[in-house]
N, CA, C and O atoms as a MOPAC input file, in Angstrom:
PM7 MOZYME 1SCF
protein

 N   -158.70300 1   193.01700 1   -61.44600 1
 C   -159.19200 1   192.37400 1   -60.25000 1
 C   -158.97000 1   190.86000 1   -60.30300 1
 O   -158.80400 1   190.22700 1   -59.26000 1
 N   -158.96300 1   190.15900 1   -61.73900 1
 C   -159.35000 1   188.87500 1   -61.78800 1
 C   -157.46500 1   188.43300 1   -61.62400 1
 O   -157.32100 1   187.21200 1   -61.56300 1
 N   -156.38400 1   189.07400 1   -61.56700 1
 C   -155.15400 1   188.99700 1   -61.09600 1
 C   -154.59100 1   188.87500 1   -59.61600 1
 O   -153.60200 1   188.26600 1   -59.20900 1
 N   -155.27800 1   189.43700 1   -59.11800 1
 C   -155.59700 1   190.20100 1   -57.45900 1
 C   -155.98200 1   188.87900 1   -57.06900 1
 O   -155.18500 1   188.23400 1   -56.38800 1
 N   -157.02700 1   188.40100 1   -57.37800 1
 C   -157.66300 1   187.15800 1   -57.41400 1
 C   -156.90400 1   185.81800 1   -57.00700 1
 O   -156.74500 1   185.10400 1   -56.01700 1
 N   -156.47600 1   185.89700 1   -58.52300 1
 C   -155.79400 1   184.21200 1   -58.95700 1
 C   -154.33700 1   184.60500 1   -58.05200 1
 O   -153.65900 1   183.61700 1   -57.76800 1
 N   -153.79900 1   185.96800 1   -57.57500 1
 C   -152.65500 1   185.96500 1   -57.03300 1
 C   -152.89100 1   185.21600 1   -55.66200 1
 O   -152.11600 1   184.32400 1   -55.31600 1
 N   -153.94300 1   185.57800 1   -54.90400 1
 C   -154.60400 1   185.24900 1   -53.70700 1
 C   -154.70200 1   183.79100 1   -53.67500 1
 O   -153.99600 1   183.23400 1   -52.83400 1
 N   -155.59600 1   182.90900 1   -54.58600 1
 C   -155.69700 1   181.97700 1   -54.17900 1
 C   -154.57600 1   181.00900 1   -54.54200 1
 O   -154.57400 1   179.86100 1   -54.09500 1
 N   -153.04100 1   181.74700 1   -55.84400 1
 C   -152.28800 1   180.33500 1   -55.77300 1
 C   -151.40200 1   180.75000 1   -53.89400 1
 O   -150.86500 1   179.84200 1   -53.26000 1
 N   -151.44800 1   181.98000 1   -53.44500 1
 C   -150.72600 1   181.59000 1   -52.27300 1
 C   -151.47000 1   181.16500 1   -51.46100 1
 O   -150.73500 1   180.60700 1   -50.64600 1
 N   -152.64800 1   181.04200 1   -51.09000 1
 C   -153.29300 1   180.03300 1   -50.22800 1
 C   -152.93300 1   178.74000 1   -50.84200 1
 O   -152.40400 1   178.10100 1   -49.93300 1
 N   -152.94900 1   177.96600 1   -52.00600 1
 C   -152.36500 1   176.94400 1   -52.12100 1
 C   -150.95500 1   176.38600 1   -51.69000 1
 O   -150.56900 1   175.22600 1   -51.54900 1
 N   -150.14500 1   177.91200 1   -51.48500 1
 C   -148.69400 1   177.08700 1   -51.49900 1
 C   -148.45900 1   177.28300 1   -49.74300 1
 O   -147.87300 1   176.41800 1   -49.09300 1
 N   -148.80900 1   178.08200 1   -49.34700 1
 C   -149.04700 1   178.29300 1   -47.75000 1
 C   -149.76000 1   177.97800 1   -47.12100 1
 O   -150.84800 1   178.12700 1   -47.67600 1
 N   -149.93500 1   177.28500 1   -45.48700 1
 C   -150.81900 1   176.95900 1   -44.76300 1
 C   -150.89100 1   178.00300 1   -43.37600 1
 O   -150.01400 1   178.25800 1   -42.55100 1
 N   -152.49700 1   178.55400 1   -43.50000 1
 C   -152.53500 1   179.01900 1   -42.19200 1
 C   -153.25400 1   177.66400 1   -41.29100 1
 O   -153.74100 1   176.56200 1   -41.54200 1
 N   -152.92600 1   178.66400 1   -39.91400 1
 C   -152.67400 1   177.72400 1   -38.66300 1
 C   -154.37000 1   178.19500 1   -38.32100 1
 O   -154.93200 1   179.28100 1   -38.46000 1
 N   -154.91800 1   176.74100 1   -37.77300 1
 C   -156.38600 1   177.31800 1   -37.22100 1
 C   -156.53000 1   178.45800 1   -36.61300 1
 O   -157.58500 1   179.09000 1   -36.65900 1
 N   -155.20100 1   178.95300 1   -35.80400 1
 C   -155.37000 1   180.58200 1   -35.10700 1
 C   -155.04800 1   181.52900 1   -36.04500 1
 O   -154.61200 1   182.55200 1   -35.51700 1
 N   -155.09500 1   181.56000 1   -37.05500 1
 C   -154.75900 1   182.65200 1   -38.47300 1
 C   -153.22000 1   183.01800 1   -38.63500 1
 O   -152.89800 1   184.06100 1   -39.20200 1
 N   -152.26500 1   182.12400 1   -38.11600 1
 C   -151.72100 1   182.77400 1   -38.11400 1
 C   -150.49400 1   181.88600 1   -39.40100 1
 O   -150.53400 1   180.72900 1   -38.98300 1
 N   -149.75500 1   181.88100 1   -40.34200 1
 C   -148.74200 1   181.45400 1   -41.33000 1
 C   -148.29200 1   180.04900 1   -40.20000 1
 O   -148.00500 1   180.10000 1   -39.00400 1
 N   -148.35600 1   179.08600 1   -40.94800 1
 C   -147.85300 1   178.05600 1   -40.42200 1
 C   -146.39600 1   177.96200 1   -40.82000 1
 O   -146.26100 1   178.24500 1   -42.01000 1
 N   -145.30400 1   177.66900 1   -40.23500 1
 C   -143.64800 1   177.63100 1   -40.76700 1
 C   -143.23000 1   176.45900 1   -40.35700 1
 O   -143.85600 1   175.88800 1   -39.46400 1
 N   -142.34100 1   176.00300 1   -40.80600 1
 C   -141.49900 1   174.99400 1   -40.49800 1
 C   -139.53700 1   174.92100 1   -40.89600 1
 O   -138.87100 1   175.08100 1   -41.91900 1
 N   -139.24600 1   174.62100 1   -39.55800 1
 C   -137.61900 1   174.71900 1   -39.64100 1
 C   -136.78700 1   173.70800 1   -40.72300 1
 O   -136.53200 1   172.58400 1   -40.29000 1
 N   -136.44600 1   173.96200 1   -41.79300 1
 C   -135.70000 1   172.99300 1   -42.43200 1
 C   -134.06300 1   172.77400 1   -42.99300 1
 O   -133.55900 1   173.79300 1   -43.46500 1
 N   -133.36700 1   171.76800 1   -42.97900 1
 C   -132.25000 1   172.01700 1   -43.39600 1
 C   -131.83200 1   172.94500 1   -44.76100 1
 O   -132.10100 1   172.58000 1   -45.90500 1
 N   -131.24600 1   173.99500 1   -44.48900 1
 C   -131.04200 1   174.61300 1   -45.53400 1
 C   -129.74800 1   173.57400 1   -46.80200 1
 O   -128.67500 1   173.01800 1   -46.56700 1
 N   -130.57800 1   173.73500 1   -48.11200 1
 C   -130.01500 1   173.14700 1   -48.93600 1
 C   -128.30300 1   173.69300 1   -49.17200 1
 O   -127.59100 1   172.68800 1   -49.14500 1
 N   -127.74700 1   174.54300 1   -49.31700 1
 C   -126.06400 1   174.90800 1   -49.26600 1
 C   -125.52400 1   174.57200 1   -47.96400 1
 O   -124.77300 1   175.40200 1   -47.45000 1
 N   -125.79400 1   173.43200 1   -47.30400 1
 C   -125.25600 1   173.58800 1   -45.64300 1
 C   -124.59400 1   172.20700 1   -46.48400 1
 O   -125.20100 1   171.68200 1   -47.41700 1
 N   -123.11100 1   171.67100 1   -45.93400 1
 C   -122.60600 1   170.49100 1   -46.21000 1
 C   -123.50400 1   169.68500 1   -45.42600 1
 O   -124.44500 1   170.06500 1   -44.73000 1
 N   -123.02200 1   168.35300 1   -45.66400 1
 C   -123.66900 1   167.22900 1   -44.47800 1
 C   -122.91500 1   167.42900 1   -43.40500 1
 O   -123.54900 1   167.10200 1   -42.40200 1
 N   -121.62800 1   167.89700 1   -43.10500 1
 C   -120.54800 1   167.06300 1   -42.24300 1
 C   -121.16100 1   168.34000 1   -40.69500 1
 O   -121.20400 1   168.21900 1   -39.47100 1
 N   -121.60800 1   169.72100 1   -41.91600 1
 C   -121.88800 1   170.71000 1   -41.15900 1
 C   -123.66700 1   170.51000 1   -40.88700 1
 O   -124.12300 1   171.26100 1   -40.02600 1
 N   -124.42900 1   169.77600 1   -41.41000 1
 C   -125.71000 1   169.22400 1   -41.03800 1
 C   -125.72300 1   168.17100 1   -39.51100 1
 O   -126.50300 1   168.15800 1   -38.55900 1
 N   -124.51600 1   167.37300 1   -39.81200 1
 C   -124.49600 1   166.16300 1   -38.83900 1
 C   -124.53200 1   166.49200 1   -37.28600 1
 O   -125.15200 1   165.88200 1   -36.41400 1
 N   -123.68600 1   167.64600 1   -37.15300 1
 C   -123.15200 1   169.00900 1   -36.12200 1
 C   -124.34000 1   169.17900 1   -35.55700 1
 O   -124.75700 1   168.63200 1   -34.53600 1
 N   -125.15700 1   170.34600 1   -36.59400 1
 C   -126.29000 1   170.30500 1   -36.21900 1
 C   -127.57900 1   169.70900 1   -35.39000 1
 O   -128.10700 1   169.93200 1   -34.30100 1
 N   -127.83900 1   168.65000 1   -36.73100 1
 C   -128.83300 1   167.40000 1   -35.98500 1
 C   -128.41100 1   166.56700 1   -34.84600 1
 O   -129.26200 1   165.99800 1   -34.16300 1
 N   -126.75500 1   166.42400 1   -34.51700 1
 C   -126.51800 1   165.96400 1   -32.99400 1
 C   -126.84700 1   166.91900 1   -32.06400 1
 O   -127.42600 1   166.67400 1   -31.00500 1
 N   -126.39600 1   168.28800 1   -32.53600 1
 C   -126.87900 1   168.92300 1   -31.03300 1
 C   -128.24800 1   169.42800 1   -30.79700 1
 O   -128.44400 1   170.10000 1   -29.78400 1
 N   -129.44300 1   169.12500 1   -31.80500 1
 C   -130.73400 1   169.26800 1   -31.84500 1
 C   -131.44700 1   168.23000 1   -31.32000 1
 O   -132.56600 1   168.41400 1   -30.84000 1
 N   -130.85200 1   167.01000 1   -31.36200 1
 C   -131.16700 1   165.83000 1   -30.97100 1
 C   -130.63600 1   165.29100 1   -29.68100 1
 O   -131.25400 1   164.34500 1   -29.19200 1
 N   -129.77200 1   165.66800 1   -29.16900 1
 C   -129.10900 1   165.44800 1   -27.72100 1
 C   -129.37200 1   167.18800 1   -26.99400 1
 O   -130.50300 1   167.64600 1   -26.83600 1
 N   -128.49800 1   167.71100 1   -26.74400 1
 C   -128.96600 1   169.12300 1   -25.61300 1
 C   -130.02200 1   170.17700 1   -26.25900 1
 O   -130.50800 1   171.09900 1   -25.60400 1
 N   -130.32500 1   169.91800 1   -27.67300 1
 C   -131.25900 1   170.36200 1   -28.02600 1
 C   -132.75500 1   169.94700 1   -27.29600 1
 O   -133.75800 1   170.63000 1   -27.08700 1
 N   -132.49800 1   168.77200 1   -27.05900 1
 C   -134.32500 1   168.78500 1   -26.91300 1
 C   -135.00000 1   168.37400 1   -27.46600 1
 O   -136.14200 1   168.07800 1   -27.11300 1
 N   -134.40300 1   168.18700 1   -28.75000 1
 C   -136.00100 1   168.02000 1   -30.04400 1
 C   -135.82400 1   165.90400 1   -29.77200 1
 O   -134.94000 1   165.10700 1   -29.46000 1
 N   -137.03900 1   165.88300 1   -30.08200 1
 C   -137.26900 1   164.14800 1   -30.24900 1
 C   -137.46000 1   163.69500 1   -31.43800 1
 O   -138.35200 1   163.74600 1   -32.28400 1
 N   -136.10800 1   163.09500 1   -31.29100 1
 C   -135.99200 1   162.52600 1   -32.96400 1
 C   -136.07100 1   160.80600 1   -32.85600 1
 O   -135.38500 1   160.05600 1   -33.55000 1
 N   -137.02800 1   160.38200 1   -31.86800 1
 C   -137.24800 1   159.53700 1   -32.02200 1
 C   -137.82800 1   158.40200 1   -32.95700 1
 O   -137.86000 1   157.18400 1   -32.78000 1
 N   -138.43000 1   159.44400 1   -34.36400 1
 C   -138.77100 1   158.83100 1   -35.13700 1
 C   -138.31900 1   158.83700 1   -35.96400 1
 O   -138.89200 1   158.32500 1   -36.92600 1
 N   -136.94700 1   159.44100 1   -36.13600 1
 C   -136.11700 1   158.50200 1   -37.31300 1
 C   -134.82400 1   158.09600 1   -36.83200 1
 O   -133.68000 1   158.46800 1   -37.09300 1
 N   -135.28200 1   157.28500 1   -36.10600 1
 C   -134.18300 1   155.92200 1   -35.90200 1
 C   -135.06400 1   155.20800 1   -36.98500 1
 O   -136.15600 1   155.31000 1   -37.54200 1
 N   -133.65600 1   154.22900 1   -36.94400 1
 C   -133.96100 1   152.83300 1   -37.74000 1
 C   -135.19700 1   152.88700 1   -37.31500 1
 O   -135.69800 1   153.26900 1   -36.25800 1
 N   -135.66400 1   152.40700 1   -38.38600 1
 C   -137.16900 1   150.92600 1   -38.12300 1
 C   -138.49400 1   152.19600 1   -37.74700 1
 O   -139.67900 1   151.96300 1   -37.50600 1
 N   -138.08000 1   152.99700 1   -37.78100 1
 C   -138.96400 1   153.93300 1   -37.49900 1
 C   -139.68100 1   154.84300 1   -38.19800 1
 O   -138.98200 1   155.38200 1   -39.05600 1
 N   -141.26300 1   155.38700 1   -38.15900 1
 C   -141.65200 1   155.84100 1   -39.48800 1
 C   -141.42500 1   156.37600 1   -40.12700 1
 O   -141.69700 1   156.27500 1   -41.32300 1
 N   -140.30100 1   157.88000 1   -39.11500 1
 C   -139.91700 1   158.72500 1   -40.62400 1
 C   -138.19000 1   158.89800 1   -40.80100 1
 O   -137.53200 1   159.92200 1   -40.98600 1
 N   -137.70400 1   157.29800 1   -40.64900 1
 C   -136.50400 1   157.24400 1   -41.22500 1
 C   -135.86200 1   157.30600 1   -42.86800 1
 O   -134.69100 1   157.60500 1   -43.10400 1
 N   -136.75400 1   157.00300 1   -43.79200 1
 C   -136.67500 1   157.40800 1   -44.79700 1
 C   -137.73100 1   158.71000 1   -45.25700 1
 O   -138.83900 1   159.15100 1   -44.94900 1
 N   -136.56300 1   159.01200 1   -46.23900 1
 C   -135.52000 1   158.98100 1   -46.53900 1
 C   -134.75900 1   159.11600 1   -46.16000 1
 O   -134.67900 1   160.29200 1   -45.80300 1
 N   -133.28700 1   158.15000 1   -45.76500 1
 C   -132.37900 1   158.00700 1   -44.96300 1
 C   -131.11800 1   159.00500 1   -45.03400 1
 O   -129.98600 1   158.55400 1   -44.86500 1
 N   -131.32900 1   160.32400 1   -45.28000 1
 C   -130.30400 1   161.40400 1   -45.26100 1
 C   -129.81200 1   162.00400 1   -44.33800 1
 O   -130.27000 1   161.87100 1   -43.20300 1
 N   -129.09100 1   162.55500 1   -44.52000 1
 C   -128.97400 1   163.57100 1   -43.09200 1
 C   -129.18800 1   164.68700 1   -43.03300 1
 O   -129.34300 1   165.29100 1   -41.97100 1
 N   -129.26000 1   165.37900 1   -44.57700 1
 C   -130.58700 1   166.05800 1   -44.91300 1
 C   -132.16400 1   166.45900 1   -44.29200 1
 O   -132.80100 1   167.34700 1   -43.72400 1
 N   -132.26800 1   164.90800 1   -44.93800 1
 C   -133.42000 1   164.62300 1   -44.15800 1
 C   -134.13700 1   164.30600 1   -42.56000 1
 O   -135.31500 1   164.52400 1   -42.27500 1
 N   -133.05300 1   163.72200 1   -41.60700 1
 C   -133.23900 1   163.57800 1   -40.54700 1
 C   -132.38100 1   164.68100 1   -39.82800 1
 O   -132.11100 1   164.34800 1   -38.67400 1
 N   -131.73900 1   166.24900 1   -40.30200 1
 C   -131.78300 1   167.23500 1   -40.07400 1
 C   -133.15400 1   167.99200 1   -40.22700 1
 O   -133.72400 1   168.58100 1   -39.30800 1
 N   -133.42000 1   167.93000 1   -41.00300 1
 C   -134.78700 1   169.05900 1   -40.79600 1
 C   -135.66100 1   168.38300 1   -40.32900 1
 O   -136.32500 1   169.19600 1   -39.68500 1
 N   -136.31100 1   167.00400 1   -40.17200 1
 C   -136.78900 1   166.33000 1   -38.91400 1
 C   -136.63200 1   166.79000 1   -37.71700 1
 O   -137.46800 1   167.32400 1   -36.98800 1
 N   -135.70900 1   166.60500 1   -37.56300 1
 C   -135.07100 1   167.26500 1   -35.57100 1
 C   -134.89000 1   168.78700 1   -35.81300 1
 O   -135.37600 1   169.45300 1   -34.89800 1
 N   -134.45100 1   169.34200 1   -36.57600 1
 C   -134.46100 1   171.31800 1   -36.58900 1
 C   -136.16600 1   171.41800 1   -36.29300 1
 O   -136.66000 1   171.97000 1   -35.31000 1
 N   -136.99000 1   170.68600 1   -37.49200 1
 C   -138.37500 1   170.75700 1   -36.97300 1
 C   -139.32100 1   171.10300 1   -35.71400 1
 O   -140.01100 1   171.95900 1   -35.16000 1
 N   -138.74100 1   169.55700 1   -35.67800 1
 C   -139.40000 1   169.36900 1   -33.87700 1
 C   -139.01000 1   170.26300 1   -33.06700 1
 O   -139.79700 1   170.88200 1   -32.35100 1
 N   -136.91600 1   170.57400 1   -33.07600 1
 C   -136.91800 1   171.66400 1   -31.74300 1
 C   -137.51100 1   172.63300 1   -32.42200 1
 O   -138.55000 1   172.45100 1   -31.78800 1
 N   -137.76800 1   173.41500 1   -33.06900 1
 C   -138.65500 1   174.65600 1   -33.43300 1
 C   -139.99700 1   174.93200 1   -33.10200 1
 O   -140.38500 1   176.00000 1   -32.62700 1
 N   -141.15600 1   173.32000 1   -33.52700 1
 C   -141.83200 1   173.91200 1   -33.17000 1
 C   -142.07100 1   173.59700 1   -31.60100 1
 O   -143.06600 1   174.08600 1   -31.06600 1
 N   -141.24100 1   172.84600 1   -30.90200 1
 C   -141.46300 1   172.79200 1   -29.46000 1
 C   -140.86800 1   174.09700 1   -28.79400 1
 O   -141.35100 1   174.49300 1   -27.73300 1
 N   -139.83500 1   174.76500 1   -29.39900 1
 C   -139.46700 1   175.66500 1   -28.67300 1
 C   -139.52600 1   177.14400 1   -28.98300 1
 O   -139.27300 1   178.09800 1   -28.24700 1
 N   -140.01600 1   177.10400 1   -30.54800 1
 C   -140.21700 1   178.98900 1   -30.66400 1
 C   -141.02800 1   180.13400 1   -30.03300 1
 O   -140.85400 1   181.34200 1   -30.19700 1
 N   -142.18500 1   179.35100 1   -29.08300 1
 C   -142.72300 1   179.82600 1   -28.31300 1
 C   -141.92000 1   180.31200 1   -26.76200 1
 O   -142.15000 1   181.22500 1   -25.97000 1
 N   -141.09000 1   179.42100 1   -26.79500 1
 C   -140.12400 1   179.83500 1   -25.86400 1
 C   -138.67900 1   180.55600 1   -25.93600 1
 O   -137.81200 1   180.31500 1   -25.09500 1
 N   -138.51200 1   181.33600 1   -26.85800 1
 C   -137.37800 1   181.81200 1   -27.39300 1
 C   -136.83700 1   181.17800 1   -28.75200 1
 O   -136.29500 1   181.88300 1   -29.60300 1
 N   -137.01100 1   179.84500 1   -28.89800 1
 C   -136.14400 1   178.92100 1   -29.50400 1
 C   -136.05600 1   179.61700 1   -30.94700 1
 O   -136.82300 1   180.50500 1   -31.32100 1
 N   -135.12600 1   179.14100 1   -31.61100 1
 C   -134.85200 1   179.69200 1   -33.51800 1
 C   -134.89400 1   178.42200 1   -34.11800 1
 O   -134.98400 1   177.25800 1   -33.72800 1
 N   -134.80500 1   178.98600 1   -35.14200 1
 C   -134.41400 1   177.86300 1   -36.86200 1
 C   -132.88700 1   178.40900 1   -36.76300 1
 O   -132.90100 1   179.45000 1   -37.42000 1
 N   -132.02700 1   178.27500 1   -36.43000 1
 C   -130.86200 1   178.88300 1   -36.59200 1
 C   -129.91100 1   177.72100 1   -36.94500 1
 O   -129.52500 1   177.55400 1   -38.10200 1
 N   -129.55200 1   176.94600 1   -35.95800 1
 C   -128.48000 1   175.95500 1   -35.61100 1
 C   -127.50700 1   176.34200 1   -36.16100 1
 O   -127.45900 1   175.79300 1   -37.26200 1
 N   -126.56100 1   177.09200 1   -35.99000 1
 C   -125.11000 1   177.53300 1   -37.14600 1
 C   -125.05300 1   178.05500 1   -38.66300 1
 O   -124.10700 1   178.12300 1   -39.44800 1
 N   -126.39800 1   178.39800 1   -38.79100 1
 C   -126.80800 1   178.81600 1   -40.16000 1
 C   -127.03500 1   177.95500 1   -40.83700 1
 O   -127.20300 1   178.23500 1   -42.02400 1
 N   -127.14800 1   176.49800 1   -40.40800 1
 C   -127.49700 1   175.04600 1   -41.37500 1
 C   -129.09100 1   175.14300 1   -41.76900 1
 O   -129.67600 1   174.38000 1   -42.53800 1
 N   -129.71800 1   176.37700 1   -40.98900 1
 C   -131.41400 1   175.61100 1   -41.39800 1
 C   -131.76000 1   176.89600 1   -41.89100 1
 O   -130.95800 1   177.80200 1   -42.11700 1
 N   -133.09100 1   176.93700 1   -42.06000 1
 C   -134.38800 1   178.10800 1   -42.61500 1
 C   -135.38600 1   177.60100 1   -42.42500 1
 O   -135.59800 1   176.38800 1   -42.42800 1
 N   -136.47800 1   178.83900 1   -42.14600 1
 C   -137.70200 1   179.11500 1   -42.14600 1
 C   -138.30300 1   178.56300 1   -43.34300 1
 O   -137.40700 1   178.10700 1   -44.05300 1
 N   -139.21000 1   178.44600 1   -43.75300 1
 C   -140.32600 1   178.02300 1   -45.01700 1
 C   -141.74900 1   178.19400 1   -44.37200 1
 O   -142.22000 1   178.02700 1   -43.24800 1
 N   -142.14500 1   178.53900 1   -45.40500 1
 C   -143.89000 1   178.87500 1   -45.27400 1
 C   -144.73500 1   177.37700 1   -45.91800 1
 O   -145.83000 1   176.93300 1   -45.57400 1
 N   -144.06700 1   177.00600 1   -46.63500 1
 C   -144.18300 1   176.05100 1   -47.65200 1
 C   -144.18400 1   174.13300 1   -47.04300 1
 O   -143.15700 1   173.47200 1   -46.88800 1
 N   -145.13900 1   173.79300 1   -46.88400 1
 C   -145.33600 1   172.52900 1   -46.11800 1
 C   -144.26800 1   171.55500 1   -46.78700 1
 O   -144.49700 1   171.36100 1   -47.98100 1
 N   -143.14900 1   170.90100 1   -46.27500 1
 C   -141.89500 1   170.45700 1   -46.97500 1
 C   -142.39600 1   168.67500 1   -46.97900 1
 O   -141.71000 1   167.75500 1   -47.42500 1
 N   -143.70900 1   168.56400 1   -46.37500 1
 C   -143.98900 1   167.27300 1   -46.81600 1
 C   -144.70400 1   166.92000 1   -47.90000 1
 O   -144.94600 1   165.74000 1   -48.15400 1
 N   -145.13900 1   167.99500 1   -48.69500 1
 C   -146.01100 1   167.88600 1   -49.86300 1
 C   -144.60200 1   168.04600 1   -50.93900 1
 O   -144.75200 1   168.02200 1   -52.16000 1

């Protein structure tokens, strides 16, 4: 039982539920995607996509880390969670993934 247990509470540590019970996710650049095939991506997530990546421009709070990495799964983010309620995916050309796992910790 005392396995059952400690199994339970390290995945409540590594997962967040959502005040409505339900697995919180987040869209992120998948690590084997090139950049050149990331860049693709985060332009069209950021222009006819929809998503507001207004905050990592320059000078802006979450421009660093300054990757494209990083300001890919920023904007895959945002359009996801603005749009999975409406059809939307984590997809973008196979550059991103799902995670259960809060990618800011």
């Amino acid at each position: 039982m005392s396995r059952i247990f400690l199994a339970l509470l390290l995945f409540m540590f590594v997962t967040k539920i959502s005040v409505n019970g339900q697995l919180e996710e987040w869209c992120i650049a998948d690590e084997q995607t090139p950049d050149n095939e990331l860049q693709v991506a985060l332009d069209w997530a950021c222009g006819k996509g929809g998503a507001d990546c207004s905050k990592i421009q320059k000078d802006q709070v979450c421009y660093y880390p300054n990757t494209v990495r990083d300001h890919a799964s920023y904007a895959f983010n945002n359009y996801f969670q603005k749009y999975k309620k409406k059809g939307g995916t984590c997809f973008f050309n196979n550059a991103a993934m799902v995670t259960q796992v809060d990618p800011s910790k």
